[in-house]
N, C-alpha and C positions, 0 to 999 in steps of 0.2 A: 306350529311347525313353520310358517311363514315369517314369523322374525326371525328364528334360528337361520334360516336359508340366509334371510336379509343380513342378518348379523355377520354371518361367513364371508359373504360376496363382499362387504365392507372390510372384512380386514385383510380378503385376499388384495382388496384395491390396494389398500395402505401398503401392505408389504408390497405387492408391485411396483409404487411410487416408487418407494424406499431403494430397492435394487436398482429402478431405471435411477437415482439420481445419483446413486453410488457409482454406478459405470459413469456416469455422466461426467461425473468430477473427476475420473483416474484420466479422465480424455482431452480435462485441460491444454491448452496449448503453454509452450512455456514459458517462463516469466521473461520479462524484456531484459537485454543485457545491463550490464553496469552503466551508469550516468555519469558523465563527468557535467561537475556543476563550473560554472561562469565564475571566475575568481574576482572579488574588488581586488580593489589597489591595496589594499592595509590586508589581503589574508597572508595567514601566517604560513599556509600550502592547498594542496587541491583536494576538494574533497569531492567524494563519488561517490554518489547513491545507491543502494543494492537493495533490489525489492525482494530478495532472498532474505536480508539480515531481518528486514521491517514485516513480511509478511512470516517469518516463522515462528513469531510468537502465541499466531492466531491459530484458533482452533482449524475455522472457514473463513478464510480470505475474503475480504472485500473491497473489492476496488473503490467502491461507490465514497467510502470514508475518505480518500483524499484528492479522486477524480471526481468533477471534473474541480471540484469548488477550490481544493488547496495549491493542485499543481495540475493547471491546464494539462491534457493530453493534445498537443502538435506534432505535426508532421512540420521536421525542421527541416527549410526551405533554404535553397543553397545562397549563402550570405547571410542568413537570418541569425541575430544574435538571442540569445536567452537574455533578461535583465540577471543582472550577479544579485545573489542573495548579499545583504547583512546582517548583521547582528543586531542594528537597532531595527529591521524589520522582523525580524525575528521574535523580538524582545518586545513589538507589538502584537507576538499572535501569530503573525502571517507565515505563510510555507512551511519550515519545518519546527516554526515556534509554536505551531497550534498542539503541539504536542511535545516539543521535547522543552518542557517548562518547569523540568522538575515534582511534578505531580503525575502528571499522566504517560511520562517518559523521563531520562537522565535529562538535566539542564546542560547548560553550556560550559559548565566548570572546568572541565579539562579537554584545550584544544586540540589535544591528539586525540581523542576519540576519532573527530571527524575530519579534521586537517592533516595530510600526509605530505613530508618533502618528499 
C-alpha cells in the first residue's frame, strides 16, 4: 500500500512540474525588437535581425545556442559601434555563419534573403 501512495505522490509531483512550467513559459517576456546589423562598405543593403523569424522554427527557444558565445548580448553604449559582419567572417563560421552554411540553415546564395534596399 505504501508504494502505491509513493507512486501517486510521484506523479502528482511531475504533473505539478509540468503545469508550473507551462504557465511559466506563456509568462515569457517578449522577444527584443528588430536589429539593424552594421553595414561594411561592399553591402549590397541593411540587413536586420529578427529573433521572431530565427526563433520560430524552434519547438522551446533557446537563447543559450547563440548567447552569449555567437552574438555577444550588450547593452549599446552611446557612441558605441557594433563591428560590421562579413562575408568572409561568416564564411569562417563566425556570427551568422555558424549556422546559415547551408547544412544547418539556407547559405548565402541569394542576397536578398537578408540584404534589403
Amino acid at each position: 500500500m505504501r508504494s502505491r501512495t509513493a507512486g501517486v505522490c510521484a506523479i502528482a509531483l511531475v504533473v505539478t512540474v509540468l503545469v508550473a512550467g507551462i504557465a511559466g513559459a506563456q509568462n515569457l517576456s517578449k522577444l527584443p525588437p528588430d536589429i539593424a546589423l552594421p553595414q561594411s562598405g561592399d553591402s549590397p543593403g541593411k540587413v536586420v535581425f529578427s529573433h521572431q523569424n530565427h526563433l520560430g522554427v524552434q519547438a522551446k527557444p533557446d537563447c543559450t545556442v547563440c548567447h552569449p558565445k555567437l552574438a555577444p548580448i550588450m547593452k549599446a553604449t552611446k557612441g558605441a559601434k557594433r563591428t560590421a559582419l562579413t562575408h568572409a567572417l561568416m564564411l569562417k563560421g563566425l556570427a551568422c555563419g555558424a549556422c546559415h552554411n547551408g547544412k544547418d540553415a539556407h547559405n548565402f546564395d541569394d542576397c536578398a534573403t537578408c540584404h534589403k534596399s
